[in-house]
Wavefront OBJ file of the C-alpha trace (Angstrom):
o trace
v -29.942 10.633 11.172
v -29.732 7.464 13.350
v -26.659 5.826 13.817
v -27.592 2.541 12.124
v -28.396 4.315 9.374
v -25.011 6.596 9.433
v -23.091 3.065 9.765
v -24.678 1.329 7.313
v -23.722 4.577 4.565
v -19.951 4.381 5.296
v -19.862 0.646 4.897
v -21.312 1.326 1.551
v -19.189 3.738 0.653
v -16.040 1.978 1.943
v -17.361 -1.171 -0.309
v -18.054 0.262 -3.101
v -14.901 2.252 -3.403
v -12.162 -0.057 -4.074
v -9.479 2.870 -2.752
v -8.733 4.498 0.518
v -11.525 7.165 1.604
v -10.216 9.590 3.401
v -11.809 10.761 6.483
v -12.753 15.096 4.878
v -13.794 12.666 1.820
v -16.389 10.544 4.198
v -17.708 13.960 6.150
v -18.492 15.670 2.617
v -20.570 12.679 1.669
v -22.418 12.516 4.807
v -22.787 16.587 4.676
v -23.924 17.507 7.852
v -23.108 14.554 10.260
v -20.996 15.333 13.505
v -17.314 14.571 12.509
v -17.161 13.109 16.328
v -19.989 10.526 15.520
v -18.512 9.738 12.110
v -14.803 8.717 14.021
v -17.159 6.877 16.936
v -18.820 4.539 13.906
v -15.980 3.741 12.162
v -13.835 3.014 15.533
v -16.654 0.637 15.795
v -16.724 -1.024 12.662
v -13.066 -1.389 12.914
v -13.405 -2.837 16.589
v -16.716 -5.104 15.553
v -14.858 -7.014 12.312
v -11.024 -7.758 14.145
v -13.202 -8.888 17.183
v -15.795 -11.478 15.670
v -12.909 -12.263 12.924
v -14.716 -11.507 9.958
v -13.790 -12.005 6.295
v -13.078 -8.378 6.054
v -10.723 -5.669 7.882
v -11.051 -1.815 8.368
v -7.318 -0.500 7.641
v -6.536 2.645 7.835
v -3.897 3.241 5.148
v -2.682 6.171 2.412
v -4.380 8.733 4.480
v -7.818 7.144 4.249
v -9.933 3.968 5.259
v -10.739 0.876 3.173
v -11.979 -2.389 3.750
v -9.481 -5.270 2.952
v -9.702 -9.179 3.638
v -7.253 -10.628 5.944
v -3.866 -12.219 4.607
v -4.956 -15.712 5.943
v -7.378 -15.754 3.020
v -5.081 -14.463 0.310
v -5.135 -18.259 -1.527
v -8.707 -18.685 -1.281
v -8.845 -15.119 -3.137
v -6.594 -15.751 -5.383
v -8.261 -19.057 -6.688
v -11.532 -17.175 -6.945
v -9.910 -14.112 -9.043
v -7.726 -16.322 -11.167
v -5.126 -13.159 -10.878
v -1.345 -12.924 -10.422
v -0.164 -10.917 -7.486
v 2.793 -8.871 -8.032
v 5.928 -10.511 -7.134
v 8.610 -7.984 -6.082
v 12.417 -10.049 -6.282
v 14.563 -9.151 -3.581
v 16.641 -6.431 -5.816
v 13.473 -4.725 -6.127
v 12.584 -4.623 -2.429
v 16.151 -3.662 -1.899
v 15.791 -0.622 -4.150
v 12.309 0.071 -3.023
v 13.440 0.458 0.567
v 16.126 2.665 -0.630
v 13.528 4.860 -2.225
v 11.063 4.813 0.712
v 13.653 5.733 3.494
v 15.831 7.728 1.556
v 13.411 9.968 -1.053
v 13.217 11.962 -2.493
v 16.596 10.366 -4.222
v 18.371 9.833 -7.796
v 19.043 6.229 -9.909
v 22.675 7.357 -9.218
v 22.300 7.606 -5.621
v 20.236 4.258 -5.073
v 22.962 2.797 -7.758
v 26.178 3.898 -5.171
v 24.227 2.375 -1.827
v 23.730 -0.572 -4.140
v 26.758 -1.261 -5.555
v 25.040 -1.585 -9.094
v 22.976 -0.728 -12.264
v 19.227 -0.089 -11.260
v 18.184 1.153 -13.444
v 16.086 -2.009 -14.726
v 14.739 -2.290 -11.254
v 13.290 1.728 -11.046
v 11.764 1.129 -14.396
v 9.477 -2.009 -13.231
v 8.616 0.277 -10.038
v 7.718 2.773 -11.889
v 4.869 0.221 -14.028
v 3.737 -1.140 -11.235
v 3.081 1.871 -9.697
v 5.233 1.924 -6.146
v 7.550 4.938 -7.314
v 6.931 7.806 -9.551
v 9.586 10.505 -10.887
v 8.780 13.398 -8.434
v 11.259 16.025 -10.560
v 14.429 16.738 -11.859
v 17.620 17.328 -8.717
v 19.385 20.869 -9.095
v 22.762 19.530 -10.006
v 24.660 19.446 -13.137
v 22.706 16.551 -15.306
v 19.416 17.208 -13.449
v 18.962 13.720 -13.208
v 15.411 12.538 -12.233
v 14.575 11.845 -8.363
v 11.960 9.193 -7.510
v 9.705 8.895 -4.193
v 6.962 6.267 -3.422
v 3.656 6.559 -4.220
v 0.343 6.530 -2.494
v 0.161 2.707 -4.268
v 2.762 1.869 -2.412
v 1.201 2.988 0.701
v -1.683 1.219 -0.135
v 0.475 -2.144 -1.188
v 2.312 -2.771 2.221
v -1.155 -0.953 4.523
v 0.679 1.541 5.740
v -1.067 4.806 6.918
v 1.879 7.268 5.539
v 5.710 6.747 6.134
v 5.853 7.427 9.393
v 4.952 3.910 9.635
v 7.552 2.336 8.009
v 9.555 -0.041 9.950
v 13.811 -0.524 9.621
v 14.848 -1.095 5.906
v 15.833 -4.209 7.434
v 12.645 -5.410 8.784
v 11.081 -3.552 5.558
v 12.806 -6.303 3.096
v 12.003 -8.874 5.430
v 8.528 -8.521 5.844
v 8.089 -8.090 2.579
v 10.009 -10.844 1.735
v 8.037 -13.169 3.913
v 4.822 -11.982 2.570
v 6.244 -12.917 -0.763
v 6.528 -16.360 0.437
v 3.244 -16.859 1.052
v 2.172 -15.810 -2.125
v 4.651 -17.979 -4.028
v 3.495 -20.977 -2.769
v 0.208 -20.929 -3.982
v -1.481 -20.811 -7.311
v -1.082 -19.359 -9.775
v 2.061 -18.393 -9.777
v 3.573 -14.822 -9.599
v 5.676 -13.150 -12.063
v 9.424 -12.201 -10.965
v 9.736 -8.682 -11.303
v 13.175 -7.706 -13.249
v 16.298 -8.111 -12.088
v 19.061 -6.121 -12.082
l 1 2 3 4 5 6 7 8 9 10 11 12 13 14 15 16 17 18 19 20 21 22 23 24 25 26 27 28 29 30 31 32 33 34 35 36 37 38 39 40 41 42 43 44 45 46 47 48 49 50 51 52 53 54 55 56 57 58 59 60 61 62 63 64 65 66 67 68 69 70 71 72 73 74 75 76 77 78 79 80 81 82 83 84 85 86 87 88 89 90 91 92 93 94 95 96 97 98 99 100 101 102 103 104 105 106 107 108 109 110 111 112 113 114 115 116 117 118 119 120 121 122 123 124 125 126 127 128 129 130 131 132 133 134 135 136 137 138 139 140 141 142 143 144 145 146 147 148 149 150 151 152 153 154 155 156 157 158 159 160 161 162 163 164 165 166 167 168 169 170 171 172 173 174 175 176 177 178 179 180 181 182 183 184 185 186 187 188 189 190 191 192 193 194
């Protein structure tokens, strides 16, 4: 198979998939294509739409690729969609960065590095999909532990959590990201506080 052809399958296959594909997931579809020529095309693509600026990006995040848009067009997006983008307050980064850097870890633990309740806080992590309840810790009370999720991966682009940066710079970027989407319309729901 040419390459044109070969490139012009995995852009179809990274549009029409609205999730990341992971790289095994792209060879099985393409049965039969080199694995070296598969990582040369979508170097390329990745190379070709940063380079002539494009409307569209080829991230490589949750273990897979995907095609996303860039943030500078997040407003025009979210005029055309008409849809709310979740709105994380800065308790629920806080805990959220607790979970990522410290999992897999209990409501009482995240509740003694934050000096309160969050239990409110897990439970709108939990529905919007950024932590899930991984088990049950081996201690009197088996209380439940939490860890991220792939969504979250997906959420903040990140390839797996080796990529996280310093809580710190975690909240921060995320909190400035936030901003941007708070100043346009429509306007975000707070997430709960606790």
């Amino acid at each position: 198979m040419e390459k044109h052809r070969i490139r012009s399958i995995i852009e179809s296959l990274l549009f029409i998939s609205g999730e990341p594909i992971s790289f095994e997931r792209i060879i099985s579809v393409l049965d039969g294509i080199e694995r070296k020529l598969v990582r040369e095309v979508l170097a390329e693509l990745k190379e070709e739409y940063e380079r002539e600026n494009r409307g569209i990006r080829l991230v490589e995040v949750a273990g897979g690729y995907q095609l996303e848009t860039p943030k500078e067009n997040a407003e025009y997006i979210a005029r055309l969609i008409k849809t709310r983008p979740i709105r994380l307050s800065r308790p629920a980064l806080e805990t959220l960065a607790i979970v990522a850097y410290r999992q897999p870890i209990t409501r009482q633990e995240v509740d003694k590095i934050r000096g309160v309740d969050s239990s409110g806080v897990l439970k709108t992590l939990l529905e919007y999909g950024f932590i899930q309840i991984a088990g049950r810790k081996d201690v009197p009370g088996k209380p439940l532990i939490y860890t991220t999720t792939k969504r979250f991966l997906e959420f903040f682009r990140l390839k797996d959590l080796s990529e996280l940066p310093s809580p710190e710079e975690f909240v921060e970027q995320a909190s400035a990201e936030q901003e941007l989407f708070s100043s346009q319309k429509p306007q975000p729901p707070d997430a709960d506080e606790s």
